[in-house]
N, C-alpha and C positions, 0 to 999 in steps of 0.2 A: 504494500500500500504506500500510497507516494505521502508523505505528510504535507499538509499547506502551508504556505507562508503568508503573511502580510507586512509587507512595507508599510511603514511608514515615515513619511516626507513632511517637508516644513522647514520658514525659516528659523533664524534665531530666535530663542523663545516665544514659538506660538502658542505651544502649548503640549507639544506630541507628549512627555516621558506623562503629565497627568493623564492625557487619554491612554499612554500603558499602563498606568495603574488601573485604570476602572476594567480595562479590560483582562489584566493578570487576576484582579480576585473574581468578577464574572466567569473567566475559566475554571477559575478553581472552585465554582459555586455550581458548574457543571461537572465536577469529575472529572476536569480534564488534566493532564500534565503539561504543561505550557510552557516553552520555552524563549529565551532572548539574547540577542545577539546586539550588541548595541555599540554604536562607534561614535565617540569622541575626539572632538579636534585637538582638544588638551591634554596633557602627557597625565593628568592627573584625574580620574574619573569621580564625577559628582552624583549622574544621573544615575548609572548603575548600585552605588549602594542605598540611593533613596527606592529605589525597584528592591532589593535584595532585605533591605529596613524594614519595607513596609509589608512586603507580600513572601518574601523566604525563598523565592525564584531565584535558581541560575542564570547569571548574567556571564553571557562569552564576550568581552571584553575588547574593542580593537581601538587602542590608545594614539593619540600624535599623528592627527592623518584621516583624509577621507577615504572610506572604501571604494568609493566609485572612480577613484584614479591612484593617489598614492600609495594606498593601502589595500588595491583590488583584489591584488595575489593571494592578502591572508583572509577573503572572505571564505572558500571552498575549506580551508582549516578550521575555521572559526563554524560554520557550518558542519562538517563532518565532526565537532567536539560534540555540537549538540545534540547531534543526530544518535551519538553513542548513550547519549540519556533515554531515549525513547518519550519523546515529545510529541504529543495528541497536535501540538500548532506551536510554528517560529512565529515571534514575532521581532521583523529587523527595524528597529527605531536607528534612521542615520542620523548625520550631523546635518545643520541647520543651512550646511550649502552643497550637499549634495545633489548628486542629477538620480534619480530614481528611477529613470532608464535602462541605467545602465548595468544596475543592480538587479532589473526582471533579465535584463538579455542572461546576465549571468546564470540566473535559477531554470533559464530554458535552456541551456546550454550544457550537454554531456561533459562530465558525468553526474553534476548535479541535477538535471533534468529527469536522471532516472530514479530521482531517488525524492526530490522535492514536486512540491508546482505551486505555480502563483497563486493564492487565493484573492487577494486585494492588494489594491497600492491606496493608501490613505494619505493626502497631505491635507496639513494643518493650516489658515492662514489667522495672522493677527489684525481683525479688524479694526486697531487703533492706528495702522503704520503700515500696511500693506499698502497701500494707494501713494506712496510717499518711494517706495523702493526704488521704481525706474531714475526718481532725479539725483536720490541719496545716495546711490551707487552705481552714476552712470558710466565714472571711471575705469569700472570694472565691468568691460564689457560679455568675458566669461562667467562672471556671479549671474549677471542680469539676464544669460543667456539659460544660466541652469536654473532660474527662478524659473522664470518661462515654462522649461521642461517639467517644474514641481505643479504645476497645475495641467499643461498637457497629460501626463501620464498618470496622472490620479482617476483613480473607478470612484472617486467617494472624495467630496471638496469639503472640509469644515472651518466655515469660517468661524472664531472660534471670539472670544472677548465683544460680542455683537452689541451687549449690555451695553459698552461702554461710547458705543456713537451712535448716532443721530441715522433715522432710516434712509436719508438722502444717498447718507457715505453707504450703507449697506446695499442701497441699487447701483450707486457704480462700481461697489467690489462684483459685484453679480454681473455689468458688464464687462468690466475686463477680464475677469474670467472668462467668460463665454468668449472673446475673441482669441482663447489657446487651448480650449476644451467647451464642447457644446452640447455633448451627451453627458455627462456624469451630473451625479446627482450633488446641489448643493445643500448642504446644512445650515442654518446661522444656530450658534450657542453661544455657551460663556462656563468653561471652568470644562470647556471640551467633554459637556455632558449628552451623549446621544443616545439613542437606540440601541444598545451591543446586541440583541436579538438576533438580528439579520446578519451581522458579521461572524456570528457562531454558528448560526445555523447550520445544521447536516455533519457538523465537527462531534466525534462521540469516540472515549476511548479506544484506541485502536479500530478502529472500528473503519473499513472500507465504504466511501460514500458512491454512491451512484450519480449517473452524469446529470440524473434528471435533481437529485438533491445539492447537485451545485448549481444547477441553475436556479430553484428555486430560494437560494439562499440569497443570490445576491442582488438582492434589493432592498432600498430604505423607505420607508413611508411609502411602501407599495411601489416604489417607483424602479424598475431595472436595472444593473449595473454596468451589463456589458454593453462593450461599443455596439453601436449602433448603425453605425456606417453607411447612415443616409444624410451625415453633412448636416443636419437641420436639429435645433433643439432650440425653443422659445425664438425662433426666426432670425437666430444666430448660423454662422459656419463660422467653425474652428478654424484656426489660420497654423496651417502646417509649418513646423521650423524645418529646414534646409535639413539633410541630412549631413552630418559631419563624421570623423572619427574621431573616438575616445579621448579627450583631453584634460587636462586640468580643471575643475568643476569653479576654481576662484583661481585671480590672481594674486590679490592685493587682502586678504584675512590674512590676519595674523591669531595664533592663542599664545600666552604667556602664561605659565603655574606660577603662582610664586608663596612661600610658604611665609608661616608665622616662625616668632621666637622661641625660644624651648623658654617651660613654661615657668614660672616664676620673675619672668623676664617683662619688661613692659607692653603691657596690652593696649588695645584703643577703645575707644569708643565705638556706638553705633554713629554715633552723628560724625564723627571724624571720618568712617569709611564711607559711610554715604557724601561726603563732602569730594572724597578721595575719585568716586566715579565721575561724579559732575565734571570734577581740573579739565577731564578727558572729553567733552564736548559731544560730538557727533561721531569721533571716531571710534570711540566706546560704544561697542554695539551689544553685548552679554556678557554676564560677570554671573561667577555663580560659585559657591564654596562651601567651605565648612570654616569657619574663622572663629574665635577667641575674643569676646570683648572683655571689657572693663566697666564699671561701675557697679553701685548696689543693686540694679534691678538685674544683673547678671552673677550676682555672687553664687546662686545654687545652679544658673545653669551656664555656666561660661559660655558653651560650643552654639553657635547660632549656624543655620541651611543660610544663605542669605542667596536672595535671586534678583539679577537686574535685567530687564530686558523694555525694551520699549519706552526708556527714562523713568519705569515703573519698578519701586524695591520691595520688595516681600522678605519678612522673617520666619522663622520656624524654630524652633527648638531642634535639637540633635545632639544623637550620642555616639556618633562618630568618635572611635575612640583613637585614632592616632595624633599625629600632630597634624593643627590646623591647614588647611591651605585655599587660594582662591584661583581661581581660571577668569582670566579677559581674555576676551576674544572681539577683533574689532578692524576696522581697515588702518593698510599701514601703520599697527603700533611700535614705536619706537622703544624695545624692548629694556637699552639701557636706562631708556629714562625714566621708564617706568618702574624698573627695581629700584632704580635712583630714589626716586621717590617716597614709593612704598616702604624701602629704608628708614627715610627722612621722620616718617611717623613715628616710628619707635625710638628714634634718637632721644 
């Protein structure tokens, strides 16, 4: 029996590793054995142990690098580890500038073909700053090219933070969408809460599904997943990208780890690191860690999740037990000056 996969796609913090959670304990609410494959652009992985925290899930790990060009070689590795678990469903969360093309060619491609198959490609969008991408990153005409590709190739679009703007913005995310994908189905949420039903569907303990139980799985709100290949959805047509070969998914991303002090040593503040993202302007594009504050209202829990994405910070408690660290990840960051920096705080 071939097990299934789903991709999922997205840029920097739209939201994909929360929509893995909802769906790693949904599988596990089914009886399933679910697996994850998850790739980080930072040498230092955040999102897999908040997977691994929250739900007890194997995470196959592919650190410092995209799969879909740098790191392509060690998918079939990283794949054949999980496949030695006997996993009911992969689920591959990429990094937030991946091309997710390139990742299905890979899964129909011998000899993973004969052992995997597509089930879904899902990408995530942020509806507070999607609409802003083509200018904010026009520099980078390979990012902008594989954004592109993250909605062409998605069976399932969820636009995802919808809460947070005005329904004007949410009709023109829905059209420029439709000018690079015209059949798939769109979703608007917020906290990337959907339907898992349809996505699970016909997925059962080892269990062989039939062709007629994959079709009937894949659809959301009644509506069908597969291409359709009549050009026409809401009196749009999709606008085909060129075909090219396999290149570089970004030019100009950088990720940067950078760690804290060993402990007893001077901490910061919450307000000092949130001051610390802002120095970084536009070119800070996701921050995300396990880091070490200072003050009374962190005395019993030192370790804070801290997430930046979208000039937006989120806290969380954590028991990350090693030593601190945080990942930027951003266009052309200047990495001396940034440990420079981040030095400079604990001096």
């Amino acid at each position: 029996m071939k097990i299934p996969v789903m991709i999922l796609s997205g840029f920097l913090g739209s939201g994909k590793t929360t929509l893995l959670l909802t769906l790693l304990k949904e599988s596990k609410a089914r009886g399933l054995n679910p697996g994850v494959v998850m790739n980080e652009l930072g040498k230092r992985d955040v999102d897999g142990y908040i997977l691994q925290e929250h739900t007890g899930t194997t995470v196959e790990k592919l650190l410092d690098g995209c799969v879909c060009c740098s790191r392509k070689e060690d998918l079939p590795r990283s794949l054949n580890a999980m496949l030695a678990r006997r996993p009911d469903i992969i689920f591959v969360e990429l990094t937030g500038v991946a091309d997710p093309e390139e990742i299905a060619k890979s899964l129909q491609t011998p000899p993973l073909s004969e052992r995997l198959m597509l089930h879904y490609t899902v990408t995530v969008l942020d509806a507070e700053n999607v609409l802003e991408y083509n200018s904010r990153f026009s520099a980078d005409k390979q990012l902008i090219r594989t954004l592109r590709k993250q909605l062409s190739g998605a069976d399932l679009l969820i636009v995802n933070k919808s809460d947070l703007v005005e329904p004007e913005t949410l009709w023109r995310i829905e059209k420029t969408v439709r000018k690079y994908n015209a059949d798939s189905e769109i979703v608007f949420t917020h906290y990337s809460e959907i339907n898992l039903a349809p996505l699970l569907a016909g997925i059962s303990p080892q269990a062989p599904r039939s062709a007629a139980a994959q079709r009937s799985s894949r659809s959301i709100n009644g509506v069908p997943l597969e291409r359709m290949n009549s050009g026409h959805s809401r009196g749009a047509t999709a606008v085909q990208e060129p075909e090219t070969k396999a290149e570089a998914s970004y030019s100009q991303v950088t990720a940067v780890t950078l760690t804290f002090p060993q402990a007893g040593e001077r901490s910061i503040s919450r307000g000092e690191l949130e001051a610390f993202f802002q120095e970084w302007g536009s070119s800070l594009v996701r921050a995300k860690g396990h880091v070490r504050l200072s003050g009374k209202e962190q005395e019993h829990q030192p370790v804070q999740l801290v997430q930046f994405a979208g000039n937006r910070i989120t806290w969380e408690t954590s028991r990350y037990p090693g030593l601190p660290y945080i990942v930027f990840i951003g266009l052309n960051l200047d990495e001396k000056r940034l440990a420079e920096g981040w030095n400079a705080l604990f001096a």
